[in-house]
C-alpha positions in Angstrom: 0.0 0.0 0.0 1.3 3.4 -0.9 1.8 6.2 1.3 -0.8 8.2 -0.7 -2.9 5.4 0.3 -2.7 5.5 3.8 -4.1 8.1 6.5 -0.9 9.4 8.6 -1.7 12.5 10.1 -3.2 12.9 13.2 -5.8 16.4 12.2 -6.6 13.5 9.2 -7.8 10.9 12.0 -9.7 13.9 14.3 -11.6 15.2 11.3 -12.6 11.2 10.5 -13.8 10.8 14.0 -15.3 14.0 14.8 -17.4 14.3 10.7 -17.1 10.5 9.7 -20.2 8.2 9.4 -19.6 4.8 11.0 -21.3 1.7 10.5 -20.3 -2.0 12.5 -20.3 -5.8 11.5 -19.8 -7.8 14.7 -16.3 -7.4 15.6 -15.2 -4.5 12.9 -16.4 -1.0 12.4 -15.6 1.4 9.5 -15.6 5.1 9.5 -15.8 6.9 6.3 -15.7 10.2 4.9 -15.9 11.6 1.4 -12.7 14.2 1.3 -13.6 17.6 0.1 -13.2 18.1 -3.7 -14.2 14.2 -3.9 -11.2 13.1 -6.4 -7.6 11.6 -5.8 -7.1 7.8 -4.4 -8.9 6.6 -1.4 -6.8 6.7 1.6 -7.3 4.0 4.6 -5.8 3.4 8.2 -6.7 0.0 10.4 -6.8 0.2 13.7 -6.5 -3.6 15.9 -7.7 -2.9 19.3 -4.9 -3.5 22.1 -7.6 -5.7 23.5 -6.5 -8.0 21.1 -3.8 -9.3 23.3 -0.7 -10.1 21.8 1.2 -8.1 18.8 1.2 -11.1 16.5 -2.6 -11.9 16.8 -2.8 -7.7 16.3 -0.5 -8.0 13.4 -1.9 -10.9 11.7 -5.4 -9.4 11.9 -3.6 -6.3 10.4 -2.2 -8.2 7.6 -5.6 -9.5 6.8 -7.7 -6.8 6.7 -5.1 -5.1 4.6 -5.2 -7.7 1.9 -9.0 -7.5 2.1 -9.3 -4.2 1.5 -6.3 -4.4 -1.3 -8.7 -6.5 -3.4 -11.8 -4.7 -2.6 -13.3 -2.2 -5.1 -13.6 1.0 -3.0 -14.6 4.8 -4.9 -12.0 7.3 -5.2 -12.0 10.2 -3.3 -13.2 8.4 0.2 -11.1 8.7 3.2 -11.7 5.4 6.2 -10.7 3.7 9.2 -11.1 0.0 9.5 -11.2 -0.9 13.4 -11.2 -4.2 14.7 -12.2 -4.9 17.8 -11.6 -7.6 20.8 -13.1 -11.0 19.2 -11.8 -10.1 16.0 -8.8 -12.5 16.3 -11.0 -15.6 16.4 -12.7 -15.2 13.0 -11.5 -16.4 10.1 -9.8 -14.4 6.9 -13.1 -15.8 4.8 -15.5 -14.3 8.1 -13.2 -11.6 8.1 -13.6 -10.9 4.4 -17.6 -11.3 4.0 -17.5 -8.6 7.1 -15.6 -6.0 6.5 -16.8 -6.2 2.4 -20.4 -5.8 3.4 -19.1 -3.1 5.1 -16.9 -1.6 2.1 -19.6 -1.9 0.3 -22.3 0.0 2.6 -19.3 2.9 2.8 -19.6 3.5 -1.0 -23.6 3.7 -1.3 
């Protein structure tokens, strides 16, 4: 994933929270945002719960949800946060993937 792909900066992560619509699937939430002016790549940033105990479970389930949304089709121009939360690390990557694209795909309509 690129860096113009990702969501680094912390004002970037406030606005999301504070103006963001979020919708949840069990164990993983997205918030979403169409960025002013609407073009340029969509940008993403995952965040695993330190609930999740353990940095390789957090890191696996990281790795997951990045391939996921890699092969996802997701409009341009949308800025999101994928957050996984504690129970997260027992489903899996097909559960995982049937999740989070029902909610890729609610983000985009």
């Amino acid at each position: 994933m690129s860096k113009q792909e990702r969501i680094t900066k912390k004002k970037d992560f406030d606005l999301l929270f504070e103006q963001g619509k979020q919708r949840r699937k069990d164990v993983i939430s997205v918030i979403f945002k169409e960025r002013d002016g609407g073009g340029g790549e969509s940008r993403v940033a995952f965040i695993i719960s330190r609930k999740i105990k353990g940095a390789v479970k957090r890191n696996k389930l990281k790795r997951r949800l990045r391939e996921i949304y890699r092969n996802s089709e997701v409009k341009k121009g949308i800025d999101m946060l994928i957050i996984a939360h504690k129970g997260a690390e027992d489903l899996d990557f097909w559960e995982l993937k049937e999740n989070l694209e029902m909610l890729l795909k609610n983000a985009i309509n």
